[in-house]
N, C-alpha and C positions, 0 to 999 in steps of 0.2 A: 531245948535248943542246944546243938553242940558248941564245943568250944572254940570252934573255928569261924560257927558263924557267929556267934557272942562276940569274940575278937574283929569281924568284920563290922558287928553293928558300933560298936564302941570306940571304934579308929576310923573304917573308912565312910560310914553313914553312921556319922556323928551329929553331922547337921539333920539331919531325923528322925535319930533316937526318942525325944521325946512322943513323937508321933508315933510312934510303933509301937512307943509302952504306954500309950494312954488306951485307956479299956473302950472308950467312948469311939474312936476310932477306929471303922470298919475297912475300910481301902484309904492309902497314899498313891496320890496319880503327881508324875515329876513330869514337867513339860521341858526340858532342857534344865539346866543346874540356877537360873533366878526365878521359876516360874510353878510353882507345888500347891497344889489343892489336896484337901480333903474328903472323905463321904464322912458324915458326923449325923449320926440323928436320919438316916436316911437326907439328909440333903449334901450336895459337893459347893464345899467354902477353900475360900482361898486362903494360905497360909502366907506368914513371915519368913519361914525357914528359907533357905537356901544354900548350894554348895560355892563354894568359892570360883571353879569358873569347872567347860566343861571335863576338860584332862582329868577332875579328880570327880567325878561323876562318872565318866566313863570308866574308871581303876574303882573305882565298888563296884558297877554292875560286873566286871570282868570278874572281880571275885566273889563274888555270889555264883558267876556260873562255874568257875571253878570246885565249889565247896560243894556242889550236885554232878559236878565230872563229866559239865559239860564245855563245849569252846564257843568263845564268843569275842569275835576279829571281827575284819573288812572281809574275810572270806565267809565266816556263819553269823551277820549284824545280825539275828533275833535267835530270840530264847523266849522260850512258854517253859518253864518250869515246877516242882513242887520243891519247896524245902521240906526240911529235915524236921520244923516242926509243926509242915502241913500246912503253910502259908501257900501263897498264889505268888508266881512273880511273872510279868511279861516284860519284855526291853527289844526296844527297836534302837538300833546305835545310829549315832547321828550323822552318818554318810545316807541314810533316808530319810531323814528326818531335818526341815528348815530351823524347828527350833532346837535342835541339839539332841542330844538324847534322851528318848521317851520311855518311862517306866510308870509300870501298875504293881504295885505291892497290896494283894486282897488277902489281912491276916487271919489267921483259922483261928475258930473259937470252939471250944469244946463247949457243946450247945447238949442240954438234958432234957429242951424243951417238951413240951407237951401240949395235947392239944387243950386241954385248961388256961395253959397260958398263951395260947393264941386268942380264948375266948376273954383273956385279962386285958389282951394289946388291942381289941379294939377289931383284930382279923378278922372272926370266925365268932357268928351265935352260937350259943347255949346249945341249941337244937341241932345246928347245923356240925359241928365239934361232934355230936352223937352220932350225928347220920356218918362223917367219915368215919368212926371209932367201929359203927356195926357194918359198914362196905369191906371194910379194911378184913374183916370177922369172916364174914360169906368170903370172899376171893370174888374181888367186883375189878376186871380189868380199869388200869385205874393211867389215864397219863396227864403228869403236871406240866401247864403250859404258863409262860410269863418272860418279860424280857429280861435283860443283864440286871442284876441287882434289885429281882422283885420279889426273891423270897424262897424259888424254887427248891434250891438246895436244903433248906431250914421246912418246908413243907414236905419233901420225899421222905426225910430222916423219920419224923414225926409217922407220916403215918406207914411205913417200915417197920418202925418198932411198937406200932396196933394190930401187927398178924401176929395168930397164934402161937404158941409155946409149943405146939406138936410140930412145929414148917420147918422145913430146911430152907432158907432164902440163902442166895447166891446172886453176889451183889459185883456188876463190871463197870468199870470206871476208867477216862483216858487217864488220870490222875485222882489220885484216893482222896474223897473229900469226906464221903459221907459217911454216919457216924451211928448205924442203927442200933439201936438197944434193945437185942433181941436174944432167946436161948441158942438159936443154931443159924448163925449169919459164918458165910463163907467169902470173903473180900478176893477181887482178880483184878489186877493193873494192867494195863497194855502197857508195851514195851515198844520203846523207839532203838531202832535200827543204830549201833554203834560199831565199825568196824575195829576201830583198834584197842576196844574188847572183847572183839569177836561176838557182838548181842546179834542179832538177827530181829526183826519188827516182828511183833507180836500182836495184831490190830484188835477192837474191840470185836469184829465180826471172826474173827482167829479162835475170843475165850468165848463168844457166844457156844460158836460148837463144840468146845469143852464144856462149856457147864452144862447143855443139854444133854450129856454124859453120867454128870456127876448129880445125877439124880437128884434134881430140885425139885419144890414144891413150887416154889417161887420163884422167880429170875425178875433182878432189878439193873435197870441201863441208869447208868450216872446221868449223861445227855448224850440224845439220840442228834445225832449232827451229821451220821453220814450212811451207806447202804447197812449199816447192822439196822435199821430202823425195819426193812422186811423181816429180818433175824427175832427179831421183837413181838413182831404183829405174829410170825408162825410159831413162837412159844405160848404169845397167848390164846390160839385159837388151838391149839395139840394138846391140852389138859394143865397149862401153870396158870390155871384160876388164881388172881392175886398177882401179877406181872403188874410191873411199872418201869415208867421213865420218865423223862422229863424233858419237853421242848421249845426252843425259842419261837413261840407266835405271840400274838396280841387278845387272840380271840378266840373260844372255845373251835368254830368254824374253818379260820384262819392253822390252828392247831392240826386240825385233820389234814386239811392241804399242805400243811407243811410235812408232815409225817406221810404222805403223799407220794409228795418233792424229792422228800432222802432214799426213798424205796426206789425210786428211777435211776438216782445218783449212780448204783452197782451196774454190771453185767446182765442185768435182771431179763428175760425173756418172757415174763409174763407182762400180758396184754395191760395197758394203763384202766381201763376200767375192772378187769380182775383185781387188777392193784386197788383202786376206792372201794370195792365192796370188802376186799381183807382190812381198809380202813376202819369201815363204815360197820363192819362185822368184831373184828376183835378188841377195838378198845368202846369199852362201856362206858366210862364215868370220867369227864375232864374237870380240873380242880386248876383253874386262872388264875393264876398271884400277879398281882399288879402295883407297881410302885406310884403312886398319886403326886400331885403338881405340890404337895404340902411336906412331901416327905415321907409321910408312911405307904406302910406296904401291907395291902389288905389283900383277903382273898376275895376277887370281884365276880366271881360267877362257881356253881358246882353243876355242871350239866350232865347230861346225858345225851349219849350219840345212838342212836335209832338205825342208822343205815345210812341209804343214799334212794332219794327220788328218782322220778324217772325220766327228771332234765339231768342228773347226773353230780346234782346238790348234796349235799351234806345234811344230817336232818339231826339236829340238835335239840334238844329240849331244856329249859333252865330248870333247876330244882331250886335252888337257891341264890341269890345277888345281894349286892350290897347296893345298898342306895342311900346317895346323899340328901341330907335333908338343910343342908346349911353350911355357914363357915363359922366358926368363933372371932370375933373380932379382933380381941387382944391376941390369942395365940396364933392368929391366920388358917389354924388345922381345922379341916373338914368337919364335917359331923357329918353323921350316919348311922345304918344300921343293916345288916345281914338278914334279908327276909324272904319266907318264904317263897315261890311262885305261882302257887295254885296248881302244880303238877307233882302227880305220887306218881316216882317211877316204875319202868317196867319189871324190875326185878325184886318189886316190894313182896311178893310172896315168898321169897328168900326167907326177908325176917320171921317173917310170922310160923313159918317150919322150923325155924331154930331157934324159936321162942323170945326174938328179941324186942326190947323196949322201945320199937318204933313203930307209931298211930299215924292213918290216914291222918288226922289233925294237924300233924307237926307240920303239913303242906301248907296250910291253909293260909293265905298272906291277912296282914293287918287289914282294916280296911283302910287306913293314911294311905297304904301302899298302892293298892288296887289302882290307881288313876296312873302313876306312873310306870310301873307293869305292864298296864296297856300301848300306851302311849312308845314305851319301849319295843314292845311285842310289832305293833302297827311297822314303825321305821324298819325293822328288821326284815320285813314279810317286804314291805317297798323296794 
């Protein structure tokens, strides 16, 4: 952190210092200057803190946008920003806002995760941890889907840094978050439009076709949120076996229509059901992060996408799910367990030409599980 925002955290967001330096603390949400919740533990609690009224709320966020070089009045009230030490900040000023001025601080955490310790938290089985670890291996077009706050970002990283050590990956982002730990990763920011420093907008669909240039192997989208989403599906259908991104849906299904949706968003002249079969064609393997009613944030499906039927559906397959089997009384958190589905995907000859450590078997669900598998399968198809 520079010493300017150091000096801002210790003078002007004083009243929530404490909050920013505690490790436990993953986003500060400020509803006006008496009103400040937490996410702690995957759940949002409400805090004591507050600022004295809104004038001196308003004179911190002004200087936070100042120490990123950006303005923030009656004439520009919002900022989406990154700080300097890779934190998140957004601020709506209080001429839109009834309860005053609204800010989200999501602190960056230098994360070395792996997918072991995903199989620690309860995420990801044993098996299931292997099967992304050998997808990741072959170049299995891969797109993580989940909403705000279910993991995405902490899932792309992970399995980013399980592509080989021979790839060139070339990794585009609106704002740098992610944090691969790989031999040959090449990081591009888009650029927002500043005139009186002469910047010029730089969009993610701008470095898409630069990095299709700069001879990748692989090309990873931070989040897919706008027409780069076609940019995405024609890298991975033109030979960047091993392409990812990440998007806001609920459901493997929901995912592909959403990715869809963004492809329509451009100038785009290709016909809407051209557009579902480049869906339904180029991305292979959807990986679901889901934040649960308990707090935790597991991965709740690892599918496979097939194509498109000939109603014009989406044709999914589960390979693996998580399903609950209970709650704990005393600590209220879920139980559960990451299992099989009874489906070995279509790309399972991959492994076995590259000699890798995955058996028909690992598909094979418990039999506890098989009733509600079914039972899930049935609703699905209704």
């Amino acid at each position: 952190m520079s010493d300017f925002l150091r000096d801002i955290l210790d003078s002007q967001l004083s009243p929530i210092k404490d909050l920013l330096d505690d490790p436990e603390v993953s986003e500060v949400m400020i509803n006006g200057p008496f009103n400040i919740f937490v996410e702690k533990g995957g759940l949002i609690l409400p805090v004591p803190n507050k600022f004295s009224d809104e004038s001196t709320l308003r004179a911190a966020m002004i200087a936070i946008a100042r120490s990123v070089k950006r303005n923030l009045d009656d004439d520009n009230p919002r900022l989406d920003a990154r700080l300097q030490d890779g934190s998140r900040v957004a601020v709506v000023l209080d001429g839109l806002s009834q309860a005053g001025t609204i800010c989200a601080i999501r602190k960056f955490k230098q994360e070395k995760l792996k997918l072991t310790d995903l199989v620690k938290f309860g995420s990801l089985s044993a098996d299931a941890a292997r099967f992304l670890s050998r997808t990741m291996y072959i170049g299995v077009n891969t797109l993580v889907s989940g909403g705000t706050g279910s993991g995405k970002t902490t899932m792309l990283n992970i399995l980013g840094s399980n592509m080989p050590d021979t790839q060139r990956l070339l990794v585009i982002e609106d704002s740098s978050e992610l944090q691969i730990h790989a031999n040959h990763v090449v990081y591009l920011e888009a650029q927002k439009a500043d005139p009186s420093e002469g910047k010029i907008e730089v969009s993610i669909r701008d470095l898409m076709e630069s990095a299709l240039r700069l001879r990748p192997d692989r090309i990873i989208v931070g989040e897919v949120r706008g027409a780069e989403a076609l940019d995405l599906l024609n890298a991975m259908g033109t030979g960047h076996d091993g392409s990812m991104g990440t998007v806001h849906a609920n459901s493997p299904n929901a995912a592909c229509t959403r990715m869809e949706t963004l492809c329509m968003m451009g100038e785009t002249k290709i016909p809407a059901d051209a557009i579902k079969k480049m869906v339904g064609s180029a991305i292979n393997l959807i990986v679901q992060c889901s934040r649960y009613h308990d707090g935790g944030r597991r991965t709740s499906h690892i599918s496979e996408v097939l194509g498109v039927d000939q109603f014009g559906r989406y044709i999914t397959r589960d390979i693996f799910r998580w399903v609950q089997t209970g709650k704990d009384p005393q600590t209220k958190k879920l139980v559960g367990e990451m299992v099989p589905c009874g489906y070995v995907p279509s790309f399972y000859d991959q492994f076995v030409s590259n000699n890798l450590d995955i058996k028909k078997s690992m598909f094979k669900p418990p039999e506890w599980a098989v009733p509600q598998l079914l039972t899930e399968k049935k609703k699905n198809a209704a």
